[in-house]
GUKE-866399 format. One record per residue (C-alpha): chain; residue in one letter; residue number from 1; x, y negated, z. Coordinates in Angstrom, 1 decimal. Layout:
<lofis>
LOFI mol type seq x y z
LOFI A A NUM X Y Z
...
</lofis>
This chain:
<lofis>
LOFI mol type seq x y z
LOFI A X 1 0.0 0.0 0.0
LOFI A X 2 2.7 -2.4 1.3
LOFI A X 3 5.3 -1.9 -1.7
LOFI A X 4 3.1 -3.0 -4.7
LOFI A X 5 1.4 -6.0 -2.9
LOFI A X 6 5.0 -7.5 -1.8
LOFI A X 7 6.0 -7.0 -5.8
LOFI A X 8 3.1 -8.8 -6.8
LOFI A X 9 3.6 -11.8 -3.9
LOFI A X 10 6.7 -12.3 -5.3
LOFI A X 11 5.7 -12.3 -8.7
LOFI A X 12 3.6 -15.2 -7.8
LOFI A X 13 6.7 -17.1 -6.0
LOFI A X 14 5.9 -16.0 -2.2
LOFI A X 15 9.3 -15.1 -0.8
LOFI A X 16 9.7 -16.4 2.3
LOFI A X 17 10.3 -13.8 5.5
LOFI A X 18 7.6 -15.6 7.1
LOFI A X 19 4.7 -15.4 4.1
LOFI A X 20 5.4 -12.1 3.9
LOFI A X 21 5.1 -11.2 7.6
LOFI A X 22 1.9 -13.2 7.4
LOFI A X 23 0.7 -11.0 4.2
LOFI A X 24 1.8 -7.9 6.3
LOFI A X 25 -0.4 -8.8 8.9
LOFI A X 26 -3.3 -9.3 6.9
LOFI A X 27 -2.7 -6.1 5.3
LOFI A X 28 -2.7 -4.6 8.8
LOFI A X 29 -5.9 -5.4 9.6
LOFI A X 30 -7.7 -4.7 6.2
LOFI A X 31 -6.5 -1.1 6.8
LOFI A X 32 -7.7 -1.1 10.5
LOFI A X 33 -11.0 -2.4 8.6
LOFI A X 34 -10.4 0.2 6.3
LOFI A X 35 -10.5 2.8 9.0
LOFI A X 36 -13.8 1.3 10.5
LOFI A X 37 -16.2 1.6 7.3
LOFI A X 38 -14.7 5.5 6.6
LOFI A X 39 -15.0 6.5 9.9
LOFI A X 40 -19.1 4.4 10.7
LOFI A X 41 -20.0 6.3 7.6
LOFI A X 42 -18.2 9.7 8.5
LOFI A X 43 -20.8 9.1 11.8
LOFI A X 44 -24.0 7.8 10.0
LOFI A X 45 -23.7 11.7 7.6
LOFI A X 46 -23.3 9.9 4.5
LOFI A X 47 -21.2 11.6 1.9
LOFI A X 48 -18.7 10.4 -0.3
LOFI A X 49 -17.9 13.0 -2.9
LOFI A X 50 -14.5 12.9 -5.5
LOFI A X 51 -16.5 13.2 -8.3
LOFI A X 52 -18.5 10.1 -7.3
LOFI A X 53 -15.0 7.9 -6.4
LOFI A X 54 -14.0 8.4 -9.8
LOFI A X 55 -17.0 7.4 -11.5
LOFI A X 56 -17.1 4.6 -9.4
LOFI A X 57 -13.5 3.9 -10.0
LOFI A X 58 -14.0 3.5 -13.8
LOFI A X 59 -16.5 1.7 -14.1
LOFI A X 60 -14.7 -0.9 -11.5
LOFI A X 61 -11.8 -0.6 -13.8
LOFI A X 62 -14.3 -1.3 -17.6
LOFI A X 63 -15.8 -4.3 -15.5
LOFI A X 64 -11.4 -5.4 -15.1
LOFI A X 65 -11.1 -5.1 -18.9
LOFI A X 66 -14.4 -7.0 -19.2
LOFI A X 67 -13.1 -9.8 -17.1
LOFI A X 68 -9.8 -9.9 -19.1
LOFI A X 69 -11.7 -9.7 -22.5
LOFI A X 70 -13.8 -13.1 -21.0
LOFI A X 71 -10.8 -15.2 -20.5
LOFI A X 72 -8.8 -14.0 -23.8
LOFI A X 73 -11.7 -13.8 -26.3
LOFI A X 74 -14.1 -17.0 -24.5
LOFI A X 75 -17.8 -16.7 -24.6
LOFI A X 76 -19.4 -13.5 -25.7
LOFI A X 77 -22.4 -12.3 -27.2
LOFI A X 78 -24.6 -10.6 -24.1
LOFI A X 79 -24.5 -7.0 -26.0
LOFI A X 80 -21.0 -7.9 -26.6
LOFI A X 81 -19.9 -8.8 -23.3
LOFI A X 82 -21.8 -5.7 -22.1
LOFI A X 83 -19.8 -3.1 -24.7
LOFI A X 84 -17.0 -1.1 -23.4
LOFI A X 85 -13.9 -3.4 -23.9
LOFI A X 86 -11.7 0.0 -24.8
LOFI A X 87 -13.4 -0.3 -28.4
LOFI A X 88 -13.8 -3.5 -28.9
LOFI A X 89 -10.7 -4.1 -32.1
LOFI A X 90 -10.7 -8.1 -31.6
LOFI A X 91 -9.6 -7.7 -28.0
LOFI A X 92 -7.0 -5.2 -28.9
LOFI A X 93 -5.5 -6.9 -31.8
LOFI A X 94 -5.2 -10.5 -29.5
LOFI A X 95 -3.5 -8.0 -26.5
LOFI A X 96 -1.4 -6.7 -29.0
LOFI A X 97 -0.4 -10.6 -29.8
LOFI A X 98 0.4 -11.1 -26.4
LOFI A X 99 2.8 -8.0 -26.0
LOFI A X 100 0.2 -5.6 -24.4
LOFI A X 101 -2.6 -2.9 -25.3
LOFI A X 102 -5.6 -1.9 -24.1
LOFI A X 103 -4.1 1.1 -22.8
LOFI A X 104 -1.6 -0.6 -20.6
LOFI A X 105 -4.3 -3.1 -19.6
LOFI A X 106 -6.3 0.0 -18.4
LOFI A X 107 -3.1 1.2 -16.5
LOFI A X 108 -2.9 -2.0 -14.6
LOFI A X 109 -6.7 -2.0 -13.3
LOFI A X 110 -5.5 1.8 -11.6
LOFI A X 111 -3.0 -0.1 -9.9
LOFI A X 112 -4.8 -2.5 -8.6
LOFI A X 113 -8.0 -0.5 -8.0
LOFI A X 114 -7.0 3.0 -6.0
LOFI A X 115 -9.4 5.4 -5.6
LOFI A X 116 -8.6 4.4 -1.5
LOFI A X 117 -10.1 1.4 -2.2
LOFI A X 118 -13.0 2.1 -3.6
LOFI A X 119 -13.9 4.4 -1.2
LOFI A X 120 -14.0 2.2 1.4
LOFI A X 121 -16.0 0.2 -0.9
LOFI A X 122 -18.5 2.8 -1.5
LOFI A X 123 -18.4 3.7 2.0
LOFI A X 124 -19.3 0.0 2.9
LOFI A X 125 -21.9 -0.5 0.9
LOFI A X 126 -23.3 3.3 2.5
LOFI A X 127 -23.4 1.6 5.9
LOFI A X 128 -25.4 -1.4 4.2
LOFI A X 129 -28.3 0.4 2.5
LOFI A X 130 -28.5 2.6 5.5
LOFI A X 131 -29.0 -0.5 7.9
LOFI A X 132 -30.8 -1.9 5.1
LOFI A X 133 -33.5 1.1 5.6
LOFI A X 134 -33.4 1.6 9.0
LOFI A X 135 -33.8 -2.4 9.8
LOFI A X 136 -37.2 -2.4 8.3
LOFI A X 137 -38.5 -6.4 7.8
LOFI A X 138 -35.9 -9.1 8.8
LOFI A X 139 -37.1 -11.8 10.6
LOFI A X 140 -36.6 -15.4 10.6
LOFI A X 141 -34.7 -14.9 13.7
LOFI A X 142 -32.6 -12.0 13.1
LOFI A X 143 -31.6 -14.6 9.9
LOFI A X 144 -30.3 -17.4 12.0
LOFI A X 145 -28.6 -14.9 14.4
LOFI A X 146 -26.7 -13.6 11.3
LOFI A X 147 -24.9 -17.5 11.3
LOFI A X 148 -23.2 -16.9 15.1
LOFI A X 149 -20.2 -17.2 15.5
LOFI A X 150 -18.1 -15.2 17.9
LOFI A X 151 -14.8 -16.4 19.0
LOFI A X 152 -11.9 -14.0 20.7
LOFI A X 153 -8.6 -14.2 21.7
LOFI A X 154 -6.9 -11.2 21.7
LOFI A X 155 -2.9 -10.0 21.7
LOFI A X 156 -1.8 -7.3 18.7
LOFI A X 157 1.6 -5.3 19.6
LOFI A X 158 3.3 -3.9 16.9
LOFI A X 159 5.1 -0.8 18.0
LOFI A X 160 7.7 -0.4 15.8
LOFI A X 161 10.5 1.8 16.8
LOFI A X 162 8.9 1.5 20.7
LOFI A X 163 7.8 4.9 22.2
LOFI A X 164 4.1 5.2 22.6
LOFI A X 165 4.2 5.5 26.2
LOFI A X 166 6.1 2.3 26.5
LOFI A X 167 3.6 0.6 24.3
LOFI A X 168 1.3 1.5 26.8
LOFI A X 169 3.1 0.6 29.7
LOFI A X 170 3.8 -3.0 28.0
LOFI A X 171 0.2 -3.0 27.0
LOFI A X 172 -0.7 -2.3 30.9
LOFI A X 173 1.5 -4.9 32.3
LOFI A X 174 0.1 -7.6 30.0
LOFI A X 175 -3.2 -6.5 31.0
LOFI A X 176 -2.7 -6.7 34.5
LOFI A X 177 -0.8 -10.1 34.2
LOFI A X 178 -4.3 -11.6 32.3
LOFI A X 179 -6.3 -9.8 35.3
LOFI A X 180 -4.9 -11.7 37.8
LOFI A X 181 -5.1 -15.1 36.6
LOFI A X 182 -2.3 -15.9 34.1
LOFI A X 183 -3.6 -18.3 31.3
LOFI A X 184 -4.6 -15.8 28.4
LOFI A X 185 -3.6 -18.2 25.6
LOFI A X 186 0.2 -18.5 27.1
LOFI A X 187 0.0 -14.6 27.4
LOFI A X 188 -0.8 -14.8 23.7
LOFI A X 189 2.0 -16.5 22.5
LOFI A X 190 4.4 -14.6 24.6
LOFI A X 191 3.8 -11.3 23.7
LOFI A X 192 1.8 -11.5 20.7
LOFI A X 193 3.3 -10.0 17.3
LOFI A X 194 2.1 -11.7 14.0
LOFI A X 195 0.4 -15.2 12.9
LOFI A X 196 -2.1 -14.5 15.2
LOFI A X 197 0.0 -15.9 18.4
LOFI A X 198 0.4 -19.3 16.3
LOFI A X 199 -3.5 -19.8 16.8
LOFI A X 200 -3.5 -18.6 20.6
LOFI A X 201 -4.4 -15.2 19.7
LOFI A X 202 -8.2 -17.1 18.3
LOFI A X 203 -10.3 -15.2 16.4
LOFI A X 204 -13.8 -15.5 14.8
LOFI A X 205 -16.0 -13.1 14.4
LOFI A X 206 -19.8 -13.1 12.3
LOFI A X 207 -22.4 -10.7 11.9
LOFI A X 208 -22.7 -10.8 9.0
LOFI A X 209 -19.3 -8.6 8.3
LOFI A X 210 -20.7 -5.3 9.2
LOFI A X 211 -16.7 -4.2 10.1
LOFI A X 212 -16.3 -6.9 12.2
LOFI A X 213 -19.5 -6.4 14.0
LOFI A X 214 -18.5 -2.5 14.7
LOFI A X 215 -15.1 -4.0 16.4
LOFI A X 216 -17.1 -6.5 18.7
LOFI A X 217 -19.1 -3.6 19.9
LOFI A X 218 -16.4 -0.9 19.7
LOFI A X 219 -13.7 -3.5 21.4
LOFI A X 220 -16.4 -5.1 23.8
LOFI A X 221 -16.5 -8.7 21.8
LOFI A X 222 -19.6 -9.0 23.2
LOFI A X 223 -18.7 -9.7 27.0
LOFI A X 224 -19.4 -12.8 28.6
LOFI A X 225 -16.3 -15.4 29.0
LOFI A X 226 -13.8 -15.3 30.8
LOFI A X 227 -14.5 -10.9 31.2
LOFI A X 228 -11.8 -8.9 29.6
LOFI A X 229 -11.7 -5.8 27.7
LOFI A X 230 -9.0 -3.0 28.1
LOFI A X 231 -5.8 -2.0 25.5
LOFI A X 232 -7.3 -0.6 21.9
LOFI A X 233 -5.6 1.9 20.0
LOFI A X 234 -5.9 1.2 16.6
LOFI A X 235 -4.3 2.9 14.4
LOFI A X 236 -0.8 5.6 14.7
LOFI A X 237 2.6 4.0 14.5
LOFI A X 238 3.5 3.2 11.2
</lofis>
């Protein structure tokens, strides 16, 4: 995951240690959010098959040709822009022009659409036509409850090369120091790893991200201030 994202950062000009860091973060927690939707839909019995990835998967990676075919060829014909790109001789001939084929085009959408990914797509959008169903009529309400915001502050520890049970044991003490008084925001940027400690550990949460939702109820984001909730282990080291 890590490798092909750092290429394509610097392919865009973003070298700097601490951009990258940054973009390793964020890639940190879309896996952890990665985790979430495969394992709430693992729980709610819904069933993902291979066959049904793959389908998925092309027609994800026609509607990336599409896309490219837009911004090379301009405005299209609606049963134009609806054919399948791979036939269509105009846009081969004006990739060709620019050094590139349909083929390789094709090629590059795989890359940048793993059949990882859109399982967890599939998998997300599962969890919303099951709540979807089981919600029955949304009120006027349950609409303006959607727009909350919830704000946390919370420490991430990167284990690195650190035993587990010293993870732990450094998770503990932290713990123990926020129990008994010490500001939480200082605790933050002493022992957080990550941009996160620049911001005082502050994040936001909304229901209307379904992942983020599971969290605050798996992680206890919906305690009163100032009540705190215990060391979460999120994913194995590495």
């Amino acid at each position: 995951v890590w490798f092909p994202v750092v290429q394509n950062a610097r392919d865009r000009g973003i070298n700097s240690t601490r951009r990258l860091a940054d973009l390793r973060a964020d890639i940190f927690q879309q896996l952890v959010d990665s985790r979430l939707r495969l394992s709430a839909a693992q729980k709610m019995g819904v069933d993902i098959s291979e066959k049904a990835v793959k389908q998925k998967r092309e027609e994800m990676v026609v509607e990336y040709l599409k896309n490219s075919r837009r911004k090379i060829l301009g405005e299209l014909s609606e049963k134009r822009d609806k054919s399948d790109p791979r036939k269509d001789r105009e846009y081969a001939r004006q990739l060709a022009s620019l050094g590139t084929s349909v083929s390789l085009m094709q090629e590059q959408a795989r890359r940048l659409i793993p059949e990882s990914q859109v399982r967890v797509q599939m998998a997300a959008e599962a969890i919303q036509d099951y709540y979807r169903e089981k919600a029955g009529p949304i009120t006027d309400k349950d609409v303006e409850s959607s727009y909350d915001v919830y704000k946390v502050r919370q420490i991430m520890l990167r284990s690195g090369k650190l035993p587990e049970e010293q993870m732990k044991t450094r998770a503990d003490n932290i713990l123990k120091q926020a129990k008994s008084g010490t500001d939480f925001e200082q605790l933050v940027k002493d022992n957080s790893d990550g941009p996160i400690a620049d911001r005082g550990g502050q994040t936001e949460y909304s229901l209307d991200r379904y992942v983020s939702t599971l969290q605050m109820a798996a992680q206890g984001f919906m305690m009163s201030p100032p009540e705190l909730w215990p060391a979460v282990k999120k994913m194995k080291p590495g």
